[in-house]
C-alpha positions in Angstrom: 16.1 8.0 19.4 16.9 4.5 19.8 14.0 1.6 19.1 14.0 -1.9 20.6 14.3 -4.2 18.5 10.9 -5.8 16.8 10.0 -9.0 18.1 9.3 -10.1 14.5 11.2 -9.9 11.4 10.5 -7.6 8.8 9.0 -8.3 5.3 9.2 -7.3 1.8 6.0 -7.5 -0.9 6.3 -7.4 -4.1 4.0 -8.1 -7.2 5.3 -11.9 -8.5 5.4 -9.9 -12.4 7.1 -7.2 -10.9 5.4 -4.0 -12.5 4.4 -0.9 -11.8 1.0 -0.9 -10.0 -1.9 2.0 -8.3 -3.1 1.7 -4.9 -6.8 2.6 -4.9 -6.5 6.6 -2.5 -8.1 9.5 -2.1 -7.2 12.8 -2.2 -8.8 16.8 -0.7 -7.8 19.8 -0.9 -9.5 22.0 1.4 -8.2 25.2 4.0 -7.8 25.0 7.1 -10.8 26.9 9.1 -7.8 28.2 11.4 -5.4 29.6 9.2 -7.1 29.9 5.6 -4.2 27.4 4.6 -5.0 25.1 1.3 -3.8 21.8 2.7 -3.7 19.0 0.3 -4.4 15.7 1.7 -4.0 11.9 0.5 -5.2 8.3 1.9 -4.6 4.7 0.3 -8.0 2.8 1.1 -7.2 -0.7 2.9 -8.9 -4.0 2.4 -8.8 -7.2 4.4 -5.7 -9.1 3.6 -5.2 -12.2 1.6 -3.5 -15.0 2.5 -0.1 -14.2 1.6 -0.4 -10.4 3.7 -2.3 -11.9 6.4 0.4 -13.6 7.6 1.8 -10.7 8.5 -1.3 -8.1 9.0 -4.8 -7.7 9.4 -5.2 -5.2 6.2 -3.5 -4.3 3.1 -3.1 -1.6 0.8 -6.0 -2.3 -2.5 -3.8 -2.9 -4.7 -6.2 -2.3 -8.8 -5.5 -4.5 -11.5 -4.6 -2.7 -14.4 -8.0 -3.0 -16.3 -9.6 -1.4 -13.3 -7.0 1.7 -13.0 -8.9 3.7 -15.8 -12.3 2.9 -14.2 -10.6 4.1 -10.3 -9.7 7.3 -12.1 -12.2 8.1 -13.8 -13.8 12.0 -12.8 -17.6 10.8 -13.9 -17.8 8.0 -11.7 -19.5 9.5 -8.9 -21.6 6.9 -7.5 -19.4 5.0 -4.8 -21.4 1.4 -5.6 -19.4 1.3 -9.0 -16.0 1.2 -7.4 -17.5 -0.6 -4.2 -16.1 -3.7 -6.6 -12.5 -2.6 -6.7 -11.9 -2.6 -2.7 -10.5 -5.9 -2.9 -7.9 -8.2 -1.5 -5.1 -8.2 -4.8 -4.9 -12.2 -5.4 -2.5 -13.8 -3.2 -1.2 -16.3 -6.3 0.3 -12.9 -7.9 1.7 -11.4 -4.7 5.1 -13.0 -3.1 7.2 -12.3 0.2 10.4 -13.0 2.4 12.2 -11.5 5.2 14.5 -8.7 5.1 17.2 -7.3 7.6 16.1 -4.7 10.5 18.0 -2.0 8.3 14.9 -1.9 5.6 13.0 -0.5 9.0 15.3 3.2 8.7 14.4 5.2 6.1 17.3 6.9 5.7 18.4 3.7 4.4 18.7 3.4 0.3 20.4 0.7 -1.0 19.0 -2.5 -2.9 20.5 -4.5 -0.6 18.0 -3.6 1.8 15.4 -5.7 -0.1 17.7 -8.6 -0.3 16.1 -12.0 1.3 17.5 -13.5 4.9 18.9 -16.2 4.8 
């Protein structure tokens, strides 16, 4: 299958501290009416972008601070209006981005170069 080419370059975000980091997501596992099947299922929640991603799109993965990791996982939180507080933009201060070459679009693709800014 051959794509056009985007009319936009591509972009690579990264944390400016460069850590490891949790998306807020969900998760199910339920069967499938159908089939009986257990299917397993996962979602990362979105939020409206800051300023750094909204450049680029009109939502972004929630990306928790590491204090509020423990409280997103925790099993006896079952009210939704104490995470409600979590589904936030990440700050845009601690978030950076450039351009990288149409070859980061194939996944087949695995090199560091890959993430390597334009010129």
């Amino acid at each position: 299958m051959h794509f056009a080419k985007p009319p936009f370059p591509w972009h690579y975000f990264r944390l400016k501290d460069q850590k490891t980091f949790g998306f807020a997501g969900l998760y199910d596992i339920w069967k499938d009416k159908n089939s009986d099947k257990q299917i397993t299922s996962y979602t990362i929640i979105t939020t409206t972008p800051n300023k750094v991603v909204g450049k680029v799109h009109d939502r972004m993965p929630v990306i928790l601070e590491k204090e509020d990791e423990e409280t997103w996982l925790n099993p006896d939180i079952i009210e939704p209006e104490q995470l409600l507080p979590l589904l936030k933009p990440y700050p845009a201060d601690k978030i950076e981005e450039w351009h990288v070459s149409d070859e980061a679009r194939n996944p087949r693709n695995d090199y560091p170069e890959l993430i390597r800014p334009l010129e």
